[in-house]
N, C-alpha and C positions, 0 to 999 in steps of 0.2 A: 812541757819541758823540752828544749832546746839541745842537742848534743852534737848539730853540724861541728862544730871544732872544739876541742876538748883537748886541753893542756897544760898536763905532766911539769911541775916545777922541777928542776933537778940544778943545784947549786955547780956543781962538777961541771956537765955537761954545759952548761951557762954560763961558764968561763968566770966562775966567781963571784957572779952578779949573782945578789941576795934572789930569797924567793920573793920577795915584797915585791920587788925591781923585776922581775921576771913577769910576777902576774900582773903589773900595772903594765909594761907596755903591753903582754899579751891581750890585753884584754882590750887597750884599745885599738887595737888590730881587729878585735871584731870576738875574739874568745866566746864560746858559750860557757864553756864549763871551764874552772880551772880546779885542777886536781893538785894539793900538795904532799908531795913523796920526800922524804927524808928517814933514808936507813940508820942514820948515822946521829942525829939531833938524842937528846935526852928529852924525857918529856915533859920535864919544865921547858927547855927551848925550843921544842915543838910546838907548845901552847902557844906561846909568846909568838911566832910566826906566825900560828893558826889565826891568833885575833886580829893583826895585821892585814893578815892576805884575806881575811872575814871582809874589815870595813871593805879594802881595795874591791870587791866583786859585788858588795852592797849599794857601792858607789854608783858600779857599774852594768848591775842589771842580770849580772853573771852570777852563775851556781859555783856554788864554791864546796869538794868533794876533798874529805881528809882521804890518806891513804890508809891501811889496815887497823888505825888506829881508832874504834867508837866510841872510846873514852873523851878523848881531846876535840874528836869530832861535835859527844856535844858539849865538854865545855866551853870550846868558841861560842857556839852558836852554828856549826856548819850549816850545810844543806842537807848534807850527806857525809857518807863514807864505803870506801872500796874495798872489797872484801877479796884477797885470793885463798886459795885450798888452805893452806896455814893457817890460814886466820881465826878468829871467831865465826861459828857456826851461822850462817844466814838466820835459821829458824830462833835462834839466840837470839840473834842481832835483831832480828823485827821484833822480840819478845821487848826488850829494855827500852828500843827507839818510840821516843815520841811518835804520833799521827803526823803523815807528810814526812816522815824524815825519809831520805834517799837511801837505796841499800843497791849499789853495783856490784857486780861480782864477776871476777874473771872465770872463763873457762875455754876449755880446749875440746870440746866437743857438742854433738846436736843433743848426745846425752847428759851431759852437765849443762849444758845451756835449762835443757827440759827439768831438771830436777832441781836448777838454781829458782826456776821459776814456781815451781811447787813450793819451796821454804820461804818463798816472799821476795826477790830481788826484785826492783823495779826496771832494770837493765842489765842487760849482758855485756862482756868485751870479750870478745875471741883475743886471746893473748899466747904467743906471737902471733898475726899474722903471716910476717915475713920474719925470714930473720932477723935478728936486731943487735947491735951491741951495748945498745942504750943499757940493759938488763943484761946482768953476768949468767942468769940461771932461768936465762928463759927458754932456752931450746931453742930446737927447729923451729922454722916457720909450718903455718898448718894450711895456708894455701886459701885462695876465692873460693876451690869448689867446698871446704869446708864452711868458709862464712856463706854462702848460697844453704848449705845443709842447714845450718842451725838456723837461718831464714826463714826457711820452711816449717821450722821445729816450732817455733818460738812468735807470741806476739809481741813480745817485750820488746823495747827499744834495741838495737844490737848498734854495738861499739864494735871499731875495727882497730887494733895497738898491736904496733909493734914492725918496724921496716916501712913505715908510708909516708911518703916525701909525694911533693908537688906533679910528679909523673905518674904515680900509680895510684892517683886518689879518686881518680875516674872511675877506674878499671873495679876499686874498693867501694865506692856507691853502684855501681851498676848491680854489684852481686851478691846486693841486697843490705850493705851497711847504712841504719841512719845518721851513724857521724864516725867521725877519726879521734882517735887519741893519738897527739902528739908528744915526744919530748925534742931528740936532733934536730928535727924538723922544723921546729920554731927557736926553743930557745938557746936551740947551739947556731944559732945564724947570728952574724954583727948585726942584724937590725931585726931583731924581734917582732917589734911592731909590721914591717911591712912581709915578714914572713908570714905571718898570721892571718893578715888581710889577703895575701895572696893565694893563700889554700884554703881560704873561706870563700872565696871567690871562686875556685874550683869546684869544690864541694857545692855550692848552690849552681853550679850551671851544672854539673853532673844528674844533680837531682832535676833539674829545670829539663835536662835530655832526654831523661828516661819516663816522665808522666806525657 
């Protein structure tokens, strides 16, 4: 599984460009993962997006992760779904998920990172790294020597979200991230598609620097 670029649909921030239109050009910028987030959708209109933005990633080779939602996640058909502290329980979540299905789970330290992986997550995201405004209740940022910590902590794949744009995406694989979670970053840009290949493109020479 794939997580160099990894990206957050968010309808607002995307200037009102659906989430379909969002994962189609992201994706063909180079996406590995696209995550769909919608706080606000009912979960009829949630579904309806989910199976949407399903084909569009099926299309194109890309993992397609609901947000806190494992319901809707499997009735698309997801790959996955993203779990934070609120949500449904990880050790739940593995209980009901099919074999293979994806269970990411935010956390904010080396010790949630460790005990997200004891309940079965397939991957971590340090969430925020940096500050963000993308998310109204995310907090502080927790800093590289934090994602370096849970590095150490953790075999599990590790997700970096939250404050990472084209300049500090270096800085975020060096200290020990296997990919970035975006949202501003890609799809608050006028041209989604070349935002996306442009910090995929960073992201794989970062990683290309440091082996």
């Amino acid at each position: 599984m794939e997580y160099d670029l990894y990206v957050v649909t968010d309808e607002k921030i995307g200037r009102g460009r659906s989430h379909t239109e969002l994962a189609a050009r992201a994706v063909a910028g180079g996406a590995d993962v696209i995550q769909l987030r919608d706080k606000n959708l009912s979960g009829r209109a949630l579904f309806d997006a989910a199976l949407a933005v399903r084909e569009i990633t099926a299309d194109a080779g890309a993992l397609f992760i609901v947000n806190d939602r494992l319901d809707v996640a499997l009735a698309a058909g997801a790959d996955g779904v993203h779990l934070g502290a609120g949500d449904l329980p990880i050790r739940e979540a593995r209980r009901i998920a099919p074999p293979g299905f994806i269970i990411g789970a935010s956390v904010g330290s080396a010790a949630t990172a460790v005990g997200a992986a004891a309940e079965g997550a397939d991957y971590v995201a340090l969430s925020p790294t940096f500050a963000t405004g993308s998310k109204n209740d995310a907090g502080p940022g927790h800093g590289l020597m934090m994602l370096a910590e849970i590095r150490a902590a953790v075999a599990l794949p590790l997700v970096a979200i939250g404050g990472i744009t084209a300049a500090n995406v270096g800085d975020v694989i060096a200290a020990g991230a296997d990919g970035v979670a975006v949202i501003s970053a890609v799809v608050g840009e006028d041209d989604v598609t070349a935002a996306a290949r442009n910090l995929r493109s960073r992201i794989v020479a970062a990683k290309a620097k440091g082996r």
